[in-house]
C-alpha positions in Angstrom: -7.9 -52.0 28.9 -5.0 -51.5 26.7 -6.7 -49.8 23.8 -8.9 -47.9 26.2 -5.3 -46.5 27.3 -4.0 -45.8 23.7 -7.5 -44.3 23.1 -7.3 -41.9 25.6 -3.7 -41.3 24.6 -4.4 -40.5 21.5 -7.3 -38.4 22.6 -5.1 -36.4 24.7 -2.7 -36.3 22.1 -5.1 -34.9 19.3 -6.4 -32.0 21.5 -3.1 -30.9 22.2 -2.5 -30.4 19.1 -5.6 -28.8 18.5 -5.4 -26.1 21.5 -1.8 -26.0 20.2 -3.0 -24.8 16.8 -5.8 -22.5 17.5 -3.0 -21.0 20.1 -0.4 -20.4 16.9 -4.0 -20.3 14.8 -2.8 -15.9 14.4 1.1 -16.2 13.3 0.7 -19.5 11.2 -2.5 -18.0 9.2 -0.5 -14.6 9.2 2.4 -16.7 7.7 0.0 -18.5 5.0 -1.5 -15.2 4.0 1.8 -13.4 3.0 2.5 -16.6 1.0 -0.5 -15.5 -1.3 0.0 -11.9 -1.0 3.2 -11.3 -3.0 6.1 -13.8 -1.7 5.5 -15.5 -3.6 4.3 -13.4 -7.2 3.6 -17.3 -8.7 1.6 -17.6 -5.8 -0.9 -14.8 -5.6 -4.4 -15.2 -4.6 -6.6 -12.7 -3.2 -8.9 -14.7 -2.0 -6.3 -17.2 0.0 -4.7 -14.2 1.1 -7.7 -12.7 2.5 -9.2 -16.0 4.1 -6.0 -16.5 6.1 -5.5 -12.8 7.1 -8.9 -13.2 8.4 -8.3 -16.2 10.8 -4.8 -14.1 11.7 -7.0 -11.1 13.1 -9.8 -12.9 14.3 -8.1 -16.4 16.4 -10.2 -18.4 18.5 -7.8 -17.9 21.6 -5.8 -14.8 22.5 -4.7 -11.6 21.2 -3.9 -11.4 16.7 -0.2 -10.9 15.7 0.6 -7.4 14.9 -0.2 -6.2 10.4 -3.0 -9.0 11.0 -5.6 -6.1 10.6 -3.7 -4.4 8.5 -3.2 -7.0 5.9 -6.4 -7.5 5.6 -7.2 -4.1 5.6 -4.8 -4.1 2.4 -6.5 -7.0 0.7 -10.2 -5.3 1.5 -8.3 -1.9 -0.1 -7.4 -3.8 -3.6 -10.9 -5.3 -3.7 -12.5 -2.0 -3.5 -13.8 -2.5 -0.4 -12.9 0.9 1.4 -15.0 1.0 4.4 -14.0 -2.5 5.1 -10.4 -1.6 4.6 -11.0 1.1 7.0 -12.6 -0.8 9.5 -9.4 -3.6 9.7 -7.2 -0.3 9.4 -8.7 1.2 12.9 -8.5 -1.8 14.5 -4.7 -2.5 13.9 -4.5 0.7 15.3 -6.5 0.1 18.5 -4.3 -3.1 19.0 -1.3 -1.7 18.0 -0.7 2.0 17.6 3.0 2.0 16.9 2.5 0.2 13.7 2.9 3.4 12.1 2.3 1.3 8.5 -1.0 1.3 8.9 -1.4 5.1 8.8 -0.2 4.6 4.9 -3.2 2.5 4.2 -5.6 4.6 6.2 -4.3 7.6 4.1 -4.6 5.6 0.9 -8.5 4.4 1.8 -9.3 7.9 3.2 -8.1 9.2 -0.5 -10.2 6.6 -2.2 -13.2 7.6 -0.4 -12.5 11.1 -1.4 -12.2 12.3 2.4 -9.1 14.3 1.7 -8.3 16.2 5.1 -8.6 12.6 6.9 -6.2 11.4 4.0 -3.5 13.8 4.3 -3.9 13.8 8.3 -2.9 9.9 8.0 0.3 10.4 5.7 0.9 13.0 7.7 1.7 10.9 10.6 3.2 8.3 8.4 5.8 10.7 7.3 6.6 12.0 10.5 8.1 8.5 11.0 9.5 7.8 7.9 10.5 11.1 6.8 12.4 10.3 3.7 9.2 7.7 2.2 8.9 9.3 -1.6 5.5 7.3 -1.7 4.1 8.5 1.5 5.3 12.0 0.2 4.1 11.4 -3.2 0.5 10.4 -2.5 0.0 13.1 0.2 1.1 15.5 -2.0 -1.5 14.5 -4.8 -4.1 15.0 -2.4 -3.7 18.6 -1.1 -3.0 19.0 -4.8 -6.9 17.9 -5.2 -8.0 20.0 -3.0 -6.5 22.8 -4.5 -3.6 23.2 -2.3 -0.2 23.5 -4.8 1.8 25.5 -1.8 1.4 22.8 0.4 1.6 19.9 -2.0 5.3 21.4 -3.0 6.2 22.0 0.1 5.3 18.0 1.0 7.9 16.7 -1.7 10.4 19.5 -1.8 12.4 17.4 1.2 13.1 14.7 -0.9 13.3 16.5 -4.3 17.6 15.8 -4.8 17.2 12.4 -3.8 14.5 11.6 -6.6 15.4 12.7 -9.7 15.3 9.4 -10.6 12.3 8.5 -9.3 9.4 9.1 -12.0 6.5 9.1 -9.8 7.9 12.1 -8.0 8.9 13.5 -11.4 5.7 13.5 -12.5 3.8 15.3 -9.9 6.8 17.9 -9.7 5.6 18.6 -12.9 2.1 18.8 -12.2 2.5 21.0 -9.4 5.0 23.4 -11.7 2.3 23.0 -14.4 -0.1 24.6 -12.4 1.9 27.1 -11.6 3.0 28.2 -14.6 6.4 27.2 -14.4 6.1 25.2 -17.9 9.8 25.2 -19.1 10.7 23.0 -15.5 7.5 21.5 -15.8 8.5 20.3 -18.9 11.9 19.2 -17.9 10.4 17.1 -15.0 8.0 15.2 -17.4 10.9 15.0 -19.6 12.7 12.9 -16.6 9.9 11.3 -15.7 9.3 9.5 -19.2 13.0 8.6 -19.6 13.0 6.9 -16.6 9.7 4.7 -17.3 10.8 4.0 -20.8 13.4 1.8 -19.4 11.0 0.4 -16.7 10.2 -3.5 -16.8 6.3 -4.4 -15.7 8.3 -5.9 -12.7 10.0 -3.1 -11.8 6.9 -0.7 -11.5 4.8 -3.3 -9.6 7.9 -2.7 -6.8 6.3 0.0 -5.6 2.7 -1.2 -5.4 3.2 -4.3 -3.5 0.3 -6.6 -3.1 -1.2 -5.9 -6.6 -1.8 -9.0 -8.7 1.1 -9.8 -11.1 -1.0 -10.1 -14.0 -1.8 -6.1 -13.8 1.8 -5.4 -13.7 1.7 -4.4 -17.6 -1.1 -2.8 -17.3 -0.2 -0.8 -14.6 3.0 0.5 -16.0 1.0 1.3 -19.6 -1.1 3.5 -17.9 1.5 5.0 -15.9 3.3 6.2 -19.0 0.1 7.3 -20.6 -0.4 9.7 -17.5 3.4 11.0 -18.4 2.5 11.4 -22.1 -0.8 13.4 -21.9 1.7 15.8 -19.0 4.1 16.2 -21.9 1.0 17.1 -24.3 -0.3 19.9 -22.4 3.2 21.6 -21.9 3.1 21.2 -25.5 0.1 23.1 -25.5 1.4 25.5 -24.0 4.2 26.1 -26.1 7.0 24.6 -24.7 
């Protein structure tokens, strides 16, 4: 009788814990996956990340935590896998339509799937709650400038233009847009910034901006980044100036 009772005790016991788990299964998983998606920059993993962003957004009992969907959106987006990245997006959305973040991932996944107008329509609405976000700016900005619109891509990152002259992403498409207007000499001048800001930049201190990339791109990222600003500075040279 008395290990029948400390049986069933223990029974009792376990599937407590057990309902109690799969009840904090969303926020401890959600916890977990941020671990491996750039705490910790010793710690990344993708594919942890992704495995425990999916058991945030998809619990066995009751509603996921809120940027569930949208960090797995985000670790669908630096896999390549857009449409899956847009699926998670949407459905942070549904769930939670003030978590205005998520637009900035939409617009970035739009972007990559070359569906500009959808793109610029998401950072749009980022921006209109985070008015001052250079990056949000930045990137919606380089779209209308793919679609051909310089007018509007100017007139996107002219708000924040005295507050970034140390900032060499904006820099750099300043110069792009002037470029392709003709404006060489202030072209110039931007790309000019632009490259003696980046020349004193650290791997680290470029990967701030793209949080949740893999550390081990860091280099290669900023390399790349400074190549973009070099080939600028080549075709102003081109041009004379």
């Amino acid at each position: 009788m008395k290990y029948f009772q400390l049986f069933k005790l223990k029974s009792i016991v376990a599937i407590f814990l057990i309902v109690l788990f799969l009840y904090v299964q969303s926020p401890l998983s959600q916890a977990l996956g941020n671990t491996f998606f750039g705490t910790y920059s010793t710690l990344y993993n993708i594919t942890f990340a992704q495995f425990f962003f999916v058991n945030a957004a998809y619990p066995v009992f009751g509603t996921p935590v809120a940027f569930a969907h949208y960090q797995l959106s985000r670790t669908y987006f630096i896999q390549g896998k857009l449409e899956q990245s847009l699926e998670e997006a949407k459905k942070e959305l549904a769930l939670y339509p003030d978590n205005v973040r998520t637009y900035y991932i939409l617009g970035l996944t739009y972007g990559y799937l070359n569906r500009e107008p959808e793109a610029i329509e998401a950072f749009s609405k980022f921006i209109d709650a985070a008015p001052m976000s250079w990056a949000a700016r930045n990137d919606k900005a380089w779209l209308q400038f793919r679609i051909g619109d310089i007018d509007g891509a100017l007139a996107t990152i002219q708000p924040i233009l005295d507050h970034s002259q140390d900032n060499p992403w904006i820099q750099n498409m300043y110069g792009t847009l002037l470029m392709n207007k003709e404006k060489y000499r202030q072209a110039k001048t931007a790309f000019e910034n632009a490259k003696r800001i980046t020349d004193a930049y650290t791997p680290e201190l470029w990967a701030q901006s793209y949080p949740g990339n893999d550390p081990r791109i860091y280099a290669q990222g900023l390399d790349g980044f400074k190549s973009s600003i070099a080939s600028n500075l080549q075709l102003i040279q081109q041009k004379g100036y």
